[in-house]
ROFITI-963671 format. One line per 3 residues: number of its first residue (from 0); for each residue x, z, y of N, C-alpha, C, CB. Coordinates in nm, 3 decimals, decimal comma, always signed. Atoms other than C-alpha are relative to their C-alpha. Glycine has a CB too. Layout:
// ROFITI-963671
NUM> X/Z/Y/X/Z/Y/X/Z/Y/X/Z/Y  ...
// end
This chain:
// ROFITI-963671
0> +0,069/+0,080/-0,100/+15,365/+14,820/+6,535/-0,063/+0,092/+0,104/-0,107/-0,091/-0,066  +0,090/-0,068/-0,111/+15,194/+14,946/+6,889/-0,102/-0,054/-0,027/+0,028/-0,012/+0,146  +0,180/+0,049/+0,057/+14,871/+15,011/+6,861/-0,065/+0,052/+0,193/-0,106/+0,167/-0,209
3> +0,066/+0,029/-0,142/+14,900/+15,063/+7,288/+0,074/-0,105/+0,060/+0,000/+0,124/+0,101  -0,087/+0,061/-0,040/+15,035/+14,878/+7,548/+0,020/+0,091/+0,146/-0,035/-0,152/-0,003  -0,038/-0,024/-0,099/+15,219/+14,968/+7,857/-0,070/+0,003/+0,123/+0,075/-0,054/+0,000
6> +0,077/+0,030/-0,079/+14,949/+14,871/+8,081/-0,112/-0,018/-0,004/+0,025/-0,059/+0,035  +0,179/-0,021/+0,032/+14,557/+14,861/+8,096/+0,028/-0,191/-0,008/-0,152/+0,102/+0,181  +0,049/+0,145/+0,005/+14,497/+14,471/+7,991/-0,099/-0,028/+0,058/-0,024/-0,048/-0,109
9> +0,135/+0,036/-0,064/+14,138/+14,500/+8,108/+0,024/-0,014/+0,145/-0,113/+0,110/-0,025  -0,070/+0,025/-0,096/+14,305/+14,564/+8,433/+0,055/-0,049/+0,098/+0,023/+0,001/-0,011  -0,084/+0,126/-0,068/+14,522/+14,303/+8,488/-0,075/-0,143/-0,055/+0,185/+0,003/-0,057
12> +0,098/+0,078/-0,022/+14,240/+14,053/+8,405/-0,075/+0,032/+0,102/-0,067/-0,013/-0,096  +0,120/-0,032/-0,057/+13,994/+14,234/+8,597/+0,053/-0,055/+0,142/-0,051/+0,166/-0,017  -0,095/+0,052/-0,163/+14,289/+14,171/+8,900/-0,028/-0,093/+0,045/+0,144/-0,032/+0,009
15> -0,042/+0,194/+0,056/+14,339/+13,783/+8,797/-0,122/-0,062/+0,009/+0,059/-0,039/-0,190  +0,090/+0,020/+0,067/+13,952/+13,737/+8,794/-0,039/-0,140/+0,060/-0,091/+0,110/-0,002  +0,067/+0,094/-0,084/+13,898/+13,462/+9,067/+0,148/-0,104/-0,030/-0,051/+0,062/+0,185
18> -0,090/+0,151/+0,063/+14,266/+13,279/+8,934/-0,069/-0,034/-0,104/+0,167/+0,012/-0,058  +0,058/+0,023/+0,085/+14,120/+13,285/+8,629/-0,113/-0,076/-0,030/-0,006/+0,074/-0,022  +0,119/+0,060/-0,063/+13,788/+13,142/+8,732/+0,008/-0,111/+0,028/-0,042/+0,048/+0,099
21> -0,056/+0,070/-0,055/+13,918/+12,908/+8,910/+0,050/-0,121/-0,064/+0,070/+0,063/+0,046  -0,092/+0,058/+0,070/+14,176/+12,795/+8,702/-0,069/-0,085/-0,113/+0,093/+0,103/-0,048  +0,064/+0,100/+0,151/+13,962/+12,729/+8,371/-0,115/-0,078/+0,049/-0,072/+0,104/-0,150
24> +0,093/+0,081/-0,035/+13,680/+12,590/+8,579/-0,149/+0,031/-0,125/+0,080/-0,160/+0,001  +0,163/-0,072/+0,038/+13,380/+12,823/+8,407/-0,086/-0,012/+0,073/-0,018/+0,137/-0,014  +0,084/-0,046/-0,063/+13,078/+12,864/+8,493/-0,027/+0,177/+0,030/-0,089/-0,065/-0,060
27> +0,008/-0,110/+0,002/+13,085/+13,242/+8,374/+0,133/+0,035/-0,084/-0,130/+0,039/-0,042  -0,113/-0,054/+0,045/+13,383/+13,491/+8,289/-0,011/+0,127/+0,009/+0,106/-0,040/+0,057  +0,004/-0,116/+0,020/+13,324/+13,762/+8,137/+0,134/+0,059/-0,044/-0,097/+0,017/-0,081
30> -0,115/-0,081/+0,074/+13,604/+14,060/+8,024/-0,112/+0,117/-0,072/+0,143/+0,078/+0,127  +0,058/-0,117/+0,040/+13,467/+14,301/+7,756/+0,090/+0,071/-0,095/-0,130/-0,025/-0,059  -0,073/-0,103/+0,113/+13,580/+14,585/+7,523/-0,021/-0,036/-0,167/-0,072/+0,163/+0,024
33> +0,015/+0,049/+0,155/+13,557/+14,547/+7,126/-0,071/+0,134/-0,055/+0,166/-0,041/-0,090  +0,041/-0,075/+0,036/+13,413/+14,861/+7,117/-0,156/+0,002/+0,018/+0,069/+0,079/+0,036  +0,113/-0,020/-0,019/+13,068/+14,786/+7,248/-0,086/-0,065/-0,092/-0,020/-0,024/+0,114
36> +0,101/+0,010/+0,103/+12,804/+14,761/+7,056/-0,063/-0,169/-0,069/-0,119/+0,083/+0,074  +0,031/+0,160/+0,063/+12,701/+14,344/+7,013/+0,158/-0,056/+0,007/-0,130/-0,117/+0,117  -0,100/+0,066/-0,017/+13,083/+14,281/+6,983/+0,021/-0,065/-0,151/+0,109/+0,089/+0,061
39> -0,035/+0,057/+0,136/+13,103/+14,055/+6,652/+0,098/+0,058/-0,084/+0,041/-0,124/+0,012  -0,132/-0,014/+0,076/+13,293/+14,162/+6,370/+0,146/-0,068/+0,038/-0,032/-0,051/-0,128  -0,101/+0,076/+0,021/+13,523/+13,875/+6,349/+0,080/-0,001/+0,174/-0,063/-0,153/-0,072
42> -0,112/-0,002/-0,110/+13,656/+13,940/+6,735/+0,051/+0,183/-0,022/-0,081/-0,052/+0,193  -0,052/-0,100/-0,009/+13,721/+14,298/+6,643/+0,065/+0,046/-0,088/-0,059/+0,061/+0,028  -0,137/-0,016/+0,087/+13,948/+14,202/+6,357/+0,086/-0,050/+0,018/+0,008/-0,023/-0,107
45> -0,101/+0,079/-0,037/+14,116/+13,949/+6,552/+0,065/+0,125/+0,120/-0,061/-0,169/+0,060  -0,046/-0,033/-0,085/+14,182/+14,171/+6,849/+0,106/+0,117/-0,006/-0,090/+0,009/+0,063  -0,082/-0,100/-0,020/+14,478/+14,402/+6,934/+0,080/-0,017/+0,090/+0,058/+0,031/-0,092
48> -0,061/+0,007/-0,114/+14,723/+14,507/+7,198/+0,085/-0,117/+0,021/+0,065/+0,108/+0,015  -0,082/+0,127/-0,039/+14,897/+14,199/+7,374/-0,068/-0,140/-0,065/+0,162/+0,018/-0,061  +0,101/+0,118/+0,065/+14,656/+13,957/+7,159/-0,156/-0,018/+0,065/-0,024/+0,038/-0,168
51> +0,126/+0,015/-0,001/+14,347/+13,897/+7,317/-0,077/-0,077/-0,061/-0,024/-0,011/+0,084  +0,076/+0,078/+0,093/+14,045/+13,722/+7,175/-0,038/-0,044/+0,123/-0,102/+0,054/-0,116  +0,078/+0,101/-0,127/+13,919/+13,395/+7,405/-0,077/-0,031/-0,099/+0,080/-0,141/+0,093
54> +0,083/+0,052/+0,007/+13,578/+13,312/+7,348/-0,055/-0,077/+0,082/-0,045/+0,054/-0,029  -0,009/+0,099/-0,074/+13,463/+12,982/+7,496/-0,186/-0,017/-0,031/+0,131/-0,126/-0,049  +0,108/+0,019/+0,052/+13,079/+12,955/+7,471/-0,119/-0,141/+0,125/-0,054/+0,180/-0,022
57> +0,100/+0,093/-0,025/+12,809/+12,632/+7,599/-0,122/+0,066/+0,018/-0,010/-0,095/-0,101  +0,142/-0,029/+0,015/+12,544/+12,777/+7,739/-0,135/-0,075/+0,030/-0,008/+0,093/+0,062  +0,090/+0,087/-0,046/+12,195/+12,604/+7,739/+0,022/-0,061/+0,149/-0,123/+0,067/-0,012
60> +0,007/+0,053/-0,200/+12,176/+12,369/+8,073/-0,096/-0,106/-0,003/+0,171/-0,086/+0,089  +0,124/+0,096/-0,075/+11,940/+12,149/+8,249/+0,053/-0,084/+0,126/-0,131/+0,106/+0,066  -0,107/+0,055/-0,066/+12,119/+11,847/+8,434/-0,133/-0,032/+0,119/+0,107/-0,140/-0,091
63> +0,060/-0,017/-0,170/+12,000/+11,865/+8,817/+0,105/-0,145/+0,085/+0,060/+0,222/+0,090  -0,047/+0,111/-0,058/+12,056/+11,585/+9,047/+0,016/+0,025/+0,144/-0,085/-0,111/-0,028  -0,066/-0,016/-0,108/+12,205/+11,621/+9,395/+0,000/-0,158/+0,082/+0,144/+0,063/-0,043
66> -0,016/+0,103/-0,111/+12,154/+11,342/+9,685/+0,000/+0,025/+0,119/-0,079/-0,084/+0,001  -0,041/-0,001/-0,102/+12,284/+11,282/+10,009/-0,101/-0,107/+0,064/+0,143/-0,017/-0,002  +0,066/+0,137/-0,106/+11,986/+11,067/+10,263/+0,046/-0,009/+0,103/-0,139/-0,005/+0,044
69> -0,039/-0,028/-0,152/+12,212/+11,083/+10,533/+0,082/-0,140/+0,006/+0,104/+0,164/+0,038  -0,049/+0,091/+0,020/+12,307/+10,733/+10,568/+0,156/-0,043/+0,049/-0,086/-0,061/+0,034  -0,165/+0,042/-0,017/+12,695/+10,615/+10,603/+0,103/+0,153/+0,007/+0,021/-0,103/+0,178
72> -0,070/-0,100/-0,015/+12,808/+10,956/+10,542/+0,111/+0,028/-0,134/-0,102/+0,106/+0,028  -0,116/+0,021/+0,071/+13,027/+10,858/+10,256/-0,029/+0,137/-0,142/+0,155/+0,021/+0,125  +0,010/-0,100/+0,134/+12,836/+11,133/+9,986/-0,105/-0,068/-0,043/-0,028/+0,175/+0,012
75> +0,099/+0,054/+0,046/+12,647/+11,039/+9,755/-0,068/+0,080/-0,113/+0,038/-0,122/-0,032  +0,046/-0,082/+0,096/+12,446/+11,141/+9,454/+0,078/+0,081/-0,101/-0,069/-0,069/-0,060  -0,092/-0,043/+0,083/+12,606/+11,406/+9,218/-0,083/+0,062/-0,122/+0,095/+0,095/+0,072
78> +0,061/-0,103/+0,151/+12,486/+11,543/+8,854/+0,076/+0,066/-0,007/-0,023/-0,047/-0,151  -0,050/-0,120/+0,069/+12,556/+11,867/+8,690/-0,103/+0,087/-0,084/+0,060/+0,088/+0,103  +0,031/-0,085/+0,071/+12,519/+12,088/+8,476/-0,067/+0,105/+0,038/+0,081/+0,026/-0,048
81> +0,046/-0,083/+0,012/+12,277/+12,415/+8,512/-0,021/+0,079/-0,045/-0,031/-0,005/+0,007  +0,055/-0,064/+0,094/+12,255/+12,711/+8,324/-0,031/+0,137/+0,031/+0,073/-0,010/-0,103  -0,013/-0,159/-0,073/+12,138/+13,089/+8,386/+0,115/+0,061/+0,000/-0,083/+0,107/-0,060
84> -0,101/-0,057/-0,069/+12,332/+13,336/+8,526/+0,049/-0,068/+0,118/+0,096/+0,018/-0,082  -0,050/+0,102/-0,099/+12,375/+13,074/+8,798/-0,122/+0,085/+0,164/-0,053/-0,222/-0,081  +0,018/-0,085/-0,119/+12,235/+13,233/+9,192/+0,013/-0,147/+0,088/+0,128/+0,147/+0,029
87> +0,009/+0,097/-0,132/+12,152/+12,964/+9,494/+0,138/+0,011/+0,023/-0,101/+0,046/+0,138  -0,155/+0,002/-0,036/+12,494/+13,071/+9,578/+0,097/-0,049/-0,051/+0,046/+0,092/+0,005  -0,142/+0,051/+0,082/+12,736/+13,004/+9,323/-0,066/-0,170/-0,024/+0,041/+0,114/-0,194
90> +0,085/+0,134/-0,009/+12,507/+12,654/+9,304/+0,034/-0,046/+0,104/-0,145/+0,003/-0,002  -0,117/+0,090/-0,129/+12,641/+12,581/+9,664/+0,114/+0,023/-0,055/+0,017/+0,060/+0,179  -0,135/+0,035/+0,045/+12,948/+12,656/+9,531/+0,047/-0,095/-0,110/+0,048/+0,105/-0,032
93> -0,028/+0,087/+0,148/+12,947/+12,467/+9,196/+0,013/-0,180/+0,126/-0,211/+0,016/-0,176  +0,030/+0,147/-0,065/+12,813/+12,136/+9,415/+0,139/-0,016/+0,070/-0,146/-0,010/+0,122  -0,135/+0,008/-0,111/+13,098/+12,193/+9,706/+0,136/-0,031/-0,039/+0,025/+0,131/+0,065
96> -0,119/+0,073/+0,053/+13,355/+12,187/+9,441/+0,009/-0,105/-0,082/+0,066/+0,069/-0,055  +0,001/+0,110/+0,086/+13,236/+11,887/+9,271/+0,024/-0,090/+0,122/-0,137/-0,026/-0,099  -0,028/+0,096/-0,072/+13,215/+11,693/+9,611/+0,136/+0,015/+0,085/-0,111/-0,020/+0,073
99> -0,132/-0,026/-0,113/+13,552/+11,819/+9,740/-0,021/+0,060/+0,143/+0,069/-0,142/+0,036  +0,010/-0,109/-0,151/+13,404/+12,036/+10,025/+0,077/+0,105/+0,004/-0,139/+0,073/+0,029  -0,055/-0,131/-0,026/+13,648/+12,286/+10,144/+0,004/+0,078/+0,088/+0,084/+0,004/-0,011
102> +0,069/-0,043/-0,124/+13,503/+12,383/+10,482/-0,047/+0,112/-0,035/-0,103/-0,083/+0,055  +0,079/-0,125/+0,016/+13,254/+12,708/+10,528/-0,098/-0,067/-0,074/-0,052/+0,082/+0,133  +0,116/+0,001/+0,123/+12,991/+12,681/+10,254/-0,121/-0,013/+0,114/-0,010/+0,171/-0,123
105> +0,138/+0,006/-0,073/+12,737/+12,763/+10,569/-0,032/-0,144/+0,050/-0,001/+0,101/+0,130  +0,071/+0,120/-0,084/+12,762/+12,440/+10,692/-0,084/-0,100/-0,148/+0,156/-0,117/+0,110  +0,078/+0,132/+0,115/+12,659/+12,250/+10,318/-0,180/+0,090/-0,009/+0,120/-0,008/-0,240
108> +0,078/-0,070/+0,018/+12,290/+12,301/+10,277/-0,067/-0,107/-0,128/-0,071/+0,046/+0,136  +0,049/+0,048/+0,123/+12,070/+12,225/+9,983/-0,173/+0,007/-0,011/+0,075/+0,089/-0,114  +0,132/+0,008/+0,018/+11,709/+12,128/+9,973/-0,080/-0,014/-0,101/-0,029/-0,067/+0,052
111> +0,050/+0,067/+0,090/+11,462/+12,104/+9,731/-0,155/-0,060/+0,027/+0,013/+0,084/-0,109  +0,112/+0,043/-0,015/+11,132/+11,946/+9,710/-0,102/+0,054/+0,037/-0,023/-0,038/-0,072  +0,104/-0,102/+0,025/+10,804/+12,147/+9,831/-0,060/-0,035/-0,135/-0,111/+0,003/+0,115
114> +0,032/+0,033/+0,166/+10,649/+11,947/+9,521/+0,123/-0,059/-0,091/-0,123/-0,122/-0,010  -0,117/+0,020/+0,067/+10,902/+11,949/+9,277/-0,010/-0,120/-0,110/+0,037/+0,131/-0,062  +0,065/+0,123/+0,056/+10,688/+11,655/+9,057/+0,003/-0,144/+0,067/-0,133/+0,031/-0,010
117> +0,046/+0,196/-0,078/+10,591/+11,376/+9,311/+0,113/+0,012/+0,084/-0,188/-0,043/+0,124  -0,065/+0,025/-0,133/+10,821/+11,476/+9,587/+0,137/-0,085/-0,058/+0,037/+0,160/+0,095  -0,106/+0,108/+0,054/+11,148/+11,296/+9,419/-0,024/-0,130/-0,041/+0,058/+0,041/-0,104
120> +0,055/+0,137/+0,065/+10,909/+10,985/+9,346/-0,048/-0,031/+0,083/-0,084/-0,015/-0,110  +0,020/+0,084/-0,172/+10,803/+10,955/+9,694/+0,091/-0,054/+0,102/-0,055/+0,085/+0,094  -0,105/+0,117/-0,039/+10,918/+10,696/+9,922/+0,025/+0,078/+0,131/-0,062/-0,183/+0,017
123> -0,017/-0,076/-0,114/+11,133/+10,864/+10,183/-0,053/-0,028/+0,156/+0,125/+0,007/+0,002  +0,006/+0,052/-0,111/+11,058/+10,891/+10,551/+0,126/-0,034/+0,054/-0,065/+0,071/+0,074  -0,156/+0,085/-0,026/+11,340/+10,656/+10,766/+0,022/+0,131/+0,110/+0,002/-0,218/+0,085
126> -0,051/-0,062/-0,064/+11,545/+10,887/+10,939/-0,053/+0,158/+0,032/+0,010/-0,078/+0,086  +0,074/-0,168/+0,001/+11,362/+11,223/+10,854/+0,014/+0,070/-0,164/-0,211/-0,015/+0,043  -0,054/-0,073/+0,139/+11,515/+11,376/+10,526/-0,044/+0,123/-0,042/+0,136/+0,024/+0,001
129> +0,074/-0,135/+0,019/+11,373/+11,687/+10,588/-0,118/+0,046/-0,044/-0,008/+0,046/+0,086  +0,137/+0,066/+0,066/+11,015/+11,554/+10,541/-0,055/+0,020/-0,121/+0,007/-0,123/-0,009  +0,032/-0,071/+0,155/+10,862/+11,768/+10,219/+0,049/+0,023/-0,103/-0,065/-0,035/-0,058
132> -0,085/-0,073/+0,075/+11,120/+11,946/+10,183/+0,031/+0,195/+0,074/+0,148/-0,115/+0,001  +0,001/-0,159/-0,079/+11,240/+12,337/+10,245/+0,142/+0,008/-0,043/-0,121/+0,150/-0,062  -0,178/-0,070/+0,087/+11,632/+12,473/+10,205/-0,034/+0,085/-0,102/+0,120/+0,115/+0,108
135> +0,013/-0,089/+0,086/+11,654/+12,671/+9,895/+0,016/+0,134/+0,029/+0,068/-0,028/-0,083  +0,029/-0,155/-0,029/+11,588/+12,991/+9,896/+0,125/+0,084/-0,085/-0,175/+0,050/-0,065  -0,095/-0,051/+0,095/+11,813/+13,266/+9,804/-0,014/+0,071/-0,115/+0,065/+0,062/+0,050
138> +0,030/-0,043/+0,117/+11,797/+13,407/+9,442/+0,069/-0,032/-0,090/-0,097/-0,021/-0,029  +0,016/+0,003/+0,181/+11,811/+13,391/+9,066/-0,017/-0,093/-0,042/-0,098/+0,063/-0,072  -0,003/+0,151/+0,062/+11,826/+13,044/+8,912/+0,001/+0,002/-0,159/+0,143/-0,085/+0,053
141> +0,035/+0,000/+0,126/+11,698/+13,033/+8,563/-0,036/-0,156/-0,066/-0,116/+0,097/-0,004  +0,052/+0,080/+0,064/+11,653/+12,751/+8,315/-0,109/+0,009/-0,085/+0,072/-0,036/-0,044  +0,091/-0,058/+0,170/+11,329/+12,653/+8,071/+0,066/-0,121/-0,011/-0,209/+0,027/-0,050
144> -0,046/+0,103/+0,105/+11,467/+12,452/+7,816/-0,099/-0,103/-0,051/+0,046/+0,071/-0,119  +0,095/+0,096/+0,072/+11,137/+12,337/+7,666/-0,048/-0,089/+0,145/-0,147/+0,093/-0,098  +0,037/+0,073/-0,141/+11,032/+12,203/+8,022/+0,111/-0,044/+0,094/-0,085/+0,093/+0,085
147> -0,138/+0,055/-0,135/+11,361/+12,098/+8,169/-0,069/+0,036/+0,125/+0,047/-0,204/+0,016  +0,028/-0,027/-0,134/+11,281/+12,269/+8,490/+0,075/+0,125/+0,029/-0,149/+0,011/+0,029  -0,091/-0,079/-0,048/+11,476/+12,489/+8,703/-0,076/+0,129/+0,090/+0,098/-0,095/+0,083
150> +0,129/-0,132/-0,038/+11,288/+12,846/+8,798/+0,089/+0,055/+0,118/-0,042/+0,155/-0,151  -0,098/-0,096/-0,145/+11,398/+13,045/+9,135/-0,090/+0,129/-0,025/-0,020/-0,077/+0,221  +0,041/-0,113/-0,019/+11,327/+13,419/+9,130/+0,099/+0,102/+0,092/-0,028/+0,042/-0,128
153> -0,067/-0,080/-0,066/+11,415/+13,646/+9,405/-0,085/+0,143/+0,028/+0,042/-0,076/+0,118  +0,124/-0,095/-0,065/+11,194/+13,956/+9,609/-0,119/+0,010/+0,015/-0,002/+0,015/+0,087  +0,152/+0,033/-0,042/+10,872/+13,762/+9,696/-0,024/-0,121/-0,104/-0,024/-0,051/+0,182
156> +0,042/+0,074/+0,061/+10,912/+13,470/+9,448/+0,067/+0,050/-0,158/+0,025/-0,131/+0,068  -0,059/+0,013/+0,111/+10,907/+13,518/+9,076/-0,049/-0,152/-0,076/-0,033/+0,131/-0,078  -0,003/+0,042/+0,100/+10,977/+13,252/+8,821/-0,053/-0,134/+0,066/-0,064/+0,078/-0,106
159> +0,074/+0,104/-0,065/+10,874/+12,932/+9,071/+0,056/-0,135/-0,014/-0,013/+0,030/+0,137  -0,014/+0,112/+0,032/+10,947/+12,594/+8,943/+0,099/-0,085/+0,156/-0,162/-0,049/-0,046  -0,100/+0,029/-0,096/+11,232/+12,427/+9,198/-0,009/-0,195/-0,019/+0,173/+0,094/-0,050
162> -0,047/+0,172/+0,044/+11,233/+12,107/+9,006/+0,166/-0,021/-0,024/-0,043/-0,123/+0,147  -0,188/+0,060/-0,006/+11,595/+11,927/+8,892/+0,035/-0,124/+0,121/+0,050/-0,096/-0,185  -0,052/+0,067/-0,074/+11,624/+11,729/+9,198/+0,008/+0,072/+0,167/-0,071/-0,124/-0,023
165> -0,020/-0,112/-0,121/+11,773/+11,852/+9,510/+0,082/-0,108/+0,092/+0,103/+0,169/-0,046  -0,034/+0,067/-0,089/+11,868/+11,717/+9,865/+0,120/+0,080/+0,047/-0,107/-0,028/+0,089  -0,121/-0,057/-0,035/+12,241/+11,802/+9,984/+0,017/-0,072/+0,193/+0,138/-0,062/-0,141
168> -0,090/+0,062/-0,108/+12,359/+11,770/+10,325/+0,125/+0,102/+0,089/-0,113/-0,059/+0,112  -0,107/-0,076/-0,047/+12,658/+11,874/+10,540/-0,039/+0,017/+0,187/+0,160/-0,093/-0,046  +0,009/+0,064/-0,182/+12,553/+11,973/+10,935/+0,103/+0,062/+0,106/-0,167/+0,045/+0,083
// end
């Protein structure tokens, strides 16, 4: 039996990384070695050349709510899933490919509440959506589990409560 192969495997994943992505519809995709140090037994008796080991893992999440106040614009509210390792960014992206946006990402924007408590329980102003609210900031998107709440940390803000409800629009 070969105990190499003809070609670096890590490689030709590492190539493939955004079909791959893509394709299985992850949130995260990692490639690692079997040699590093927290690699489980049981994937480093399964693994060998031309066999890889897929691990598929659920990571904690916190379901966030997405609305459109832009009246007759044909979007509407969307849920999802949340979990760390997630970035303001890939969060416009997650949303964009749930509502079928395939335009520039700059034009979708994403608001959240200044109060992340009352402001989703207050009665909107008519024709002012913007109204105690701010675009999200860019950063680090963390979940707490025991508080279902969604944390933003970037340069000037650590660890600041966002709330799970968020305003989407397209301008």
């Amino acid at each position: 039996m070969d105990v190499t192969m003809d070609f670096d495997e890590h490689d030709i994943l590492k190539e493939n990384y955004t079909y791959l992505f893509n394709t299985l519809e992850v949130d995260v995709l990692e490639f690692r070695y079997t040699h590093e140090s927290d690699t489980p037994e049981k994937t480093r008796e399964e693994v060998r050349p031309g066999v890889p080991f897929i691990e598929f893992k659920v990571l904690p999440f916190v379901t966030v709510t997405f609305e459109n106040p832009v009246e007759r614009s044909g979007l509407f509210a969307v849920t999802m899933n949340l979990s760390d390792r997630c970035t303001s960014e890939t969060l416009k992206e997650k949303l964009a490919k749930q509502i079928g946006f395939k335009a520039d990402l700059s034009a979708l924007e994403i608001m959240r509440y200044e109060d992340p408590v009352l402001g989703p329980r207050s009665l909107p102003t008519f024709q002012d959506y913007r109204s105690g609210k701010v675009t999200i900031e860019e950063g680090d998107l963390m979940v707490d589990m025991e508080k279902q709440q969604v944390l933003l940390s970037n340069r000037t803000i650590k660890n600041m409560n966002i709330g799970t409800n968020f305003i989407y629009v397209i301008n």
